[in-house]
C-alpha positions as CSV (number, residue, x, y, z in Angstrom):
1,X,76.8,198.5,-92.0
2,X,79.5,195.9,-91.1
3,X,82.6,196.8,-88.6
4,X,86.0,195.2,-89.0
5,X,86.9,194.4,-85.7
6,X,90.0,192.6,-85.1
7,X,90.3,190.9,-82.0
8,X,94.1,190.4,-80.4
9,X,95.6,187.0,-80.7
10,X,98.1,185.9,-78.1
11,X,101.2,186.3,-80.5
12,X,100.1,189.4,-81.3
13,X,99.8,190.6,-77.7
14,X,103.6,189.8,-76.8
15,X,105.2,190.8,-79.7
16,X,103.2,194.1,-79.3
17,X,105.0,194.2,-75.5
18,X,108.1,193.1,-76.8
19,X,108.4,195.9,-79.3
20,X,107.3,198.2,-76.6
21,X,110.4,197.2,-74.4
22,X,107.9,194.9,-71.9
23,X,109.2,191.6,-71.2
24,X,106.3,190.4,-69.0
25,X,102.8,190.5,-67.8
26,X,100.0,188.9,-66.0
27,X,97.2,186.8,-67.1
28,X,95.2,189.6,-66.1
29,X,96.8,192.0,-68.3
30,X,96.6,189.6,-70.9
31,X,92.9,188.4,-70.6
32,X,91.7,192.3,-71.0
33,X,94.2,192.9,-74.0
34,X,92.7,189.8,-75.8
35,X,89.2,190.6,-74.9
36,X,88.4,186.7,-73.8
37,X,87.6,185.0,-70.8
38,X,89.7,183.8,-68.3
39,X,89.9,180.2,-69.6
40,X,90.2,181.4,-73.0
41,X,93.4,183.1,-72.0
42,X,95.1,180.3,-70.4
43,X,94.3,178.0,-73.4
44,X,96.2,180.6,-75.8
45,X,99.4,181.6,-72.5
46,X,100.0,177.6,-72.8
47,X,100.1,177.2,-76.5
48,X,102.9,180.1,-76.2
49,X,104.1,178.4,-73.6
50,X,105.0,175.7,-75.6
51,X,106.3,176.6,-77.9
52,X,108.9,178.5,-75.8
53,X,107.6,181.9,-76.7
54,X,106.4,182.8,-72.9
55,X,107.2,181.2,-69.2
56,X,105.6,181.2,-65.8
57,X,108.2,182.0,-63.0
58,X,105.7,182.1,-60.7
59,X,101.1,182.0,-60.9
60,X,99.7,184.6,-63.1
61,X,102.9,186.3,-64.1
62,X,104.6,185.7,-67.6
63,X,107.8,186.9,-69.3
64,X,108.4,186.9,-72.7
65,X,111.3,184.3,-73.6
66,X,113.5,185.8,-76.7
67,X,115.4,183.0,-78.9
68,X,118.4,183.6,-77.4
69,X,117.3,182.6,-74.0
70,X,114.9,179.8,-75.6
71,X,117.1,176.7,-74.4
72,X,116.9,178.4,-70.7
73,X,113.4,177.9,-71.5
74,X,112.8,181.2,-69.3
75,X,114.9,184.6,-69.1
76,X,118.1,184.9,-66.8
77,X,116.4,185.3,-62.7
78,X,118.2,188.9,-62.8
79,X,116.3,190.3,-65.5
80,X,112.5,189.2,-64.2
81,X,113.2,189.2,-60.6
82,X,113.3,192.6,-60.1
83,X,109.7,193.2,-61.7
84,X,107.8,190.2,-59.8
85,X,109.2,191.4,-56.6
86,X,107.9,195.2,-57.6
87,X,104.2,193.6,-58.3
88,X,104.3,191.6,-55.1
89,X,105.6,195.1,-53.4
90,X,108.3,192.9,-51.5
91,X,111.7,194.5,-50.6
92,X,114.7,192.5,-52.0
93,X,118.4,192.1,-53.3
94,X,120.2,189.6,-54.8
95,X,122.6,188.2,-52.3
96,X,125.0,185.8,-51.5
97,X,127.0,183.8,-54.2
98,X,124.7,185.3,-56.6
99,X,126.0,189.0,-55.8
100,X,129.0,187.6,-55.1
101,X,129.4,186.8,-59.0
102,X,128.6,190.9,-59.6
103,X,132.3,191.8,-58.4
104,X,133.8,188.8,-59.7
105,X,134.1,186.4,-56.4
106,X,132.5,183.6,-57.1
107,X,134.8,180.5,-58.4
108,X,131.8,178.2,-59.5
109,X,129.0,179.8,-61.4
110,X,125.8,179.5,-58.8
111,X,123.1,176.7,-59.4
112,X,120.3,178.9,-57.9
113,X,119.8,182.7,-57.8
114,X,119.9,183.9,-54.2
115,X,117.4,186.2,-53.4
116,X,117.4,187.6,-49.8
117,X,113.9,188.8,-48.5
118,X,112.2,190.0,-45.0
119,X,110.0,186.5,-44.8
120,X,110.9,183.3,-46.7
121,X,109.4,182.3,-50.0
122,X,109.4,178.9,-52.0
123,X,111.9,178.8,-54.3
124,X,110.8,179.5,-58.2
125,X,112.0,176.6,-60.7
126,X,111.6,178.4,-64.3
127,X,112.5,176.1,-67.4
128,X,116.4,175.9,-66.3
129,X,116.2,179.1,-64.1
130,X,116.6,178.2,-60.2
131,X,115.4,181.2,-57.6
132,X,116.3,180.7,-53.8
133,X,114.7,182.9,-51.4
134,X,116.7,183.7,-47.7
135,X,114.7,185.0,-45.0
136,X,116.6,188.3,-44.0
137,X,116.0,190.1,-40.8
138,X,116.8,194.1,-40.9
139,X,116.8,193.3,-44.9
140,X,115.3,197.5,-45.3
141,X,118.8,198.2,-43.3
142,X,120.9,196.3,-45.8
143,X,123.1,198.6,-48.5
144,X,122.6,198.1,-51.7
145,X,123.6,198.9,-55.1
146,X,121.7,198.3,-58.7
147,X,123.5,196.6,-61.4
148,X,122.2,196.7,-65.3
149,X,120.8,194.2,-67.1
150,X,119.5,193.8,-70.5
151,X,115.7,194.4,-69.0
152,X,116.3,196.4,-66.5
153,X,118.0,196.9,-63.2
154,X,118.8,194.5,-60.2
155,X,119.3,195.3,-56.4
156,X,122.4,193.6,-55.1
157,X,124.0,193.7,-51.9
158,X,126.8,195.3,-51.4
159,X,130.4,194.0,-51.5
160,X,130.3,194.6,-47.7
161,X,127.1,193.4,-47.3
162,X,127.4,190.5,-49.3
163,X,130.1,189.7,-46.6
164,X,128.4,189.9,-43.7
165,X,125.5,187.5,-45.0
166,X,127.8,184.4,-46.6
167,X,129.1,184.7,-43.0
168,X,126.2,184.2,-41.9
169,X,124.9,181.8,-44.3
170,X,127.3,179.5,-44.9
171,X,125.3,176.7,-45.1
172,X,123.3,178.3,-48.4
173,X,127.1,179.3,-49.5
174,X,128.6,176.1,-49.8
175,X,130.5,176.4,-46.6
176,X,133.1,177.9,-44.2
177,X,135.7,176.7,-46.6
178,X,134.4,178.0,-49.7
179,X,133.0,181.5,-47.8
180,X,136.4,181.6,-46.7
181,X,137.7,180.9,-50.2
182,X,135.4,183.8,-51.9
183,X,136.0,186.5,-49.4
184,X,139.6,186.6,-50.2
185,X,138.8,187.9,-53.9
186,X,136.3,189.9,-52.6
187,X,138.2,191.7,-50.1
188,X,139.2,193.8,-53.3
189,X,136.3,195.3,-53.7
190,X,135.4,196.1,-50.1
191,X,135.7,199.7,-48.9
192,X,137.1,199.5,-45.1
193,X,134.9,202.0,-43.7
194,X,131.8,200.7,-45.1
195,X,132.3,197.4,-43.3
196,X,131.1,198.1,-39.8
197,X,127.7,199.8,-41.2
198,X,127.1,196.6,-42.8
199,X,127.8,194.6,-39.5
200,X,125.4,196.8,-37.7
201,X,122.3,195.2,-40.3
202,X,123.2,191.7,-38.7
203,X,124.0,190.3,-35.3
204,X,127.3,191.1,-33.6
205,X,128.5,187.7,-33.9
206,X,128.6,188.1,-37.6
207,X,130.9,190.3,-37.6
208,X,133.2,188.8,-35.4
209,X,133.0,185.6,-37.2
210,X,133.9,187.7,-40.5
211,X,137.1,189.4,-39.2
212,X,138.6,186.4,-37.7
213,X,138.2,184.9,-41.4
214,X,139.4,188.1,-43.5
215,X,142.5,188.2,-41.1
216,X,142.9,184.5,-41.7
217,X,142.8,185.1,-45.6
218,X,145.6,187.5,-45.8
219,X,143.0,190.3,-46.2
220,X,143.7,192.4,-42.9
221,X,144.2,195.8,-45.0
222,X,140.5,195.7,-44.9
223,X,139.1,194.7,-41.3
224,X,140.7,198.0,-39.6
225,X,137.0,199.4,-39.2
226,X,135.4,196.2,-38.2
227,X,138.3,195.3,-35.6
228,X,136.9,198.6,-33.7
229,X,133.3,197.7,-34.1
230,X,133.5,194.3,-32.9
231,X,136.2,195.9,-29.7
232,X,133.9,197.8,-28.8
233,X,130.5,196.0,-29.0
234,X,131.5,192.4,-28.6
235,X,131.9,191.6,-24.9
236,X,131.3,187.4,-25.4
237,X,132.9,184.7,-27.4
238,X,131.1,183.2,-30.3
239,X,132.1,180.0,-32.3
240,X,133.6,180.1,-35.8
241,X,131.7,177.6,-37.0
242,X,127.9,176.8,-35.3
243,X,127.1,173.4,-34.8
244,X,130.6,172.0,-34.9
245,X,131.6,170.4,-31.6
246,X,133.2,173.2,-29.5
247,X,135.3,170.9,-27.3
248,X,139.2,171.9,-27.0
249,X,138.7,174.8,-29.4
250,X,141.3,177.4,-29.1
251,X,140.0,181.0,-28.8
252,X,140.9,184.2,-30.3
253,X,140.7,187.4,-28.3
254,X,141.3,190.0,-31.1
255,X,138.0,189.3,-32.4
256,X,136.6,186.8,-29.4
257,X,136.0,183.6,-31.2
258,X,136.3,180.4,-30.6
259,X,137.8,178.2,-33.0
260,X,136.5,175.1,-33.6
261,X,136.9,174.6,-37.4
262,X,140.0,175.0,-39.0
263,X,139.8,176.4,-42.3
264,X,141.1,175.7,-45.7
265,X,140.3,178.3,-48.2
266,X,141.5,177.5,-52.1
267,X,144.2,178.7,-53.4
């Protein structure tokens, strides 16, 4: 007595996922849904591959590309991130310029999704897709809110938060100029009183760095909270701007820095 048996091909397997609301697996997953051996698998991941159906953001893990993200050859960082990080059981958020963009801040659209983590990681490159991972001390400290997307949901920093770290990343935020340049639109969407719980995630001289440049914006409606935090912690000076020269800087008592950059935010 014969048996129909119909073995799984690779198209098959996604579309099945796809239909299922799934946009991505590993090879594992895949190899025991086909029912073939490893190399068999990767012979039939990279003829989908090629044809733009599937992508690789990072080794053994797949998401399924649909045609409206097939130019970007992979999909959008926010809408896989989320899932790698949960199979790699790594605490993350989106930080940075990148959640700088969620409440409307950011002047030029990011080259590379900033993703903040507790140790650093290589970056991801995923057909267009850029991923840069920040080391982030504290990073289970940080708040956070969760944004939608069309797969799912991402962790961003909040608009406090995502203060606290361009000042303290400037370097991966295009400078004191441009930091300078973002916080004044995102001063909208701070709340006041969150401010100083965000401060306490990060060293004090964060904070003091980030009041002097909100009050230097036009944005002291918002600093109240911090100007408290930082009076009654901060008992030192701390540069404005690291690594500059220091020589004949001026200093600042309300929020004890010294100001060795001069700043010229857009307008």
């Amino acid at each position: 007595m014969k048996t129909n048996f119909h073995r799984l091909h690779a198209r098959e397997y996604i579309d099945q996922l796809a239909s299922s609301g799934r946009h991505h697996f590993t090879s594992r997953e895949a190899r025991v849904a086909l029912g073939v051996s490893a190399d068999a698998t990767k012979l039939a991941l990279n003829r989908l591959a090629r044809k733009s159906l599937i992508a690789s953001p990072a080794r053994g893990f797949y998401v399924i590309v649909p045609p409206d993200y097939r130019s970007l050859g992979c999909l959008p960082a926010d809408q896989f991130i989320p899932s790698l990080m949960q199979r790699k059981q790594l605490t993350y958020y989106a930080g940075l310029l990148s959640a700088a963009q969620y409440y409307g801040a950011a002047h030029h659209r990011p080259q590379q999704f900033q993703v903040l983590l507790e140790l650093n990681r290589r970056p991801i490159k995923c057909g267009k897709v850029r991923v840069m991972f920040v080391a982030r001390k504290r990073i289970m400290e940080v708040p956070t809110r969760t944004f939608n997307t069309p797969r799912g949901e991402v962790r961003v920093s909040t608009p406090e938060s995502t203060a606290i770290d361009l000042i303290g990343y400037t370097r991966r935020a295009g400078g004191l100029d441009n930091v300078a340049t973002i916080l004044t639109e995102l001063a909208e969407s701070m709340n006041p009183a969150l401010l100083p719980e965000a401060a306490a995630t990060a060293p004090l001289r964060w904070a003091q760095r980030l009041g002097y440049v909100l009050d230097l914006v036009g944005a002291s409606n918002v600093v109240e909270p911090l100007r408290a935090y930082v009076r009654d912690k901060a008992s030192e000076y701390t540069l404005l701007a690291p690594g500059s020269p220091s020589t004949n800087s001026r200093r600042d008592a309300d929020w004890k820095i010294m100001v060795n950059s001069e700043l010229e935010p857009e307008s």
